[in-house]
N, C-alpha and C positions, 0 to 999 in steps of 0.2 A: 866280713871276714871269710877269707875260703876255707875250701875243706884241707886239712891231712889226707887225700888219697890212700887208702888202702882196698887195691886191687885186687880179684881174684880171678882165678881163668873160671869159665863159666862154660865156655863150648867152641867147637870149630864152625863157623860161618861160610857161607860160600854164595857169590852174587856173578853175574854174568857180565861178561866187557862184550868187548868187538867183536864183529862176526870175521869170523875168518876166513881167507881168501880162499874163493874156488867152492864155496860151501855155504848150506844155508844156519850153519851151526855159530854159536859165539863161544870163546873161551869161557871157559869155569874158574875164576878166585877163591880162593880159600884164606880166611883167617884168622886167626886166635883172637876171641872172645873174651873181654875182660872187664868186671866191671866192679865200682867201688862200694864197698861194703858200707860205707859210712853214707853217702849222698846218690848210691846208684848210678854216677854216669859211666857209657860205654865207653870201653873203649877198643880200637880192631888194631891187633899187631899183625908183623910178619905177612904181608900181603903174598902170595905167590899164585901163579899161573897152574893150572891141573886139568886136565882135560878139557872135555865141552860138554855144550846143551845135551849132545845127543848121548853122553853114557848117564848111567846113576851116578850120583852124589856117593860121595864117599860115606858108608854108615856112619850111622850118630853125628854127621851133620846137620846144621838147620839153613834155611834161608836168612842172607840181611835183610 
């Protein structure tokens, strides 16, 4: 029997894609953090594009 999911945000994520042209840098991802209170599995919403490797993470992010 599965679980009832019940979600919570938990934190904003951020993991590196492509490097991008002309540069030795890769995009930065950011994504909302979510996971079930009942059974613990993650989950990553709202995937979006945000700078790159070469600036800081936005405070109070973590690594995927």
């Amino acid at each position: 029997m599965g679980c009832e999911h019940q979600y919570k945000f938990q934190y904003v994520s951020y993991s590196h894609g492509h490097q991008l042209p002309g540069s030795d840098a890769c995009a930065r991802f950011y994504e909302d953090t979510y996971f079930c209170e009942k059974c613990l599995d993650t989950q990553y919403r709202n995937k979006r594009e945000l700078g790159n490797s070469y600036s800081k993470p936005i405070e109070g992010s973590f690594p995927k």
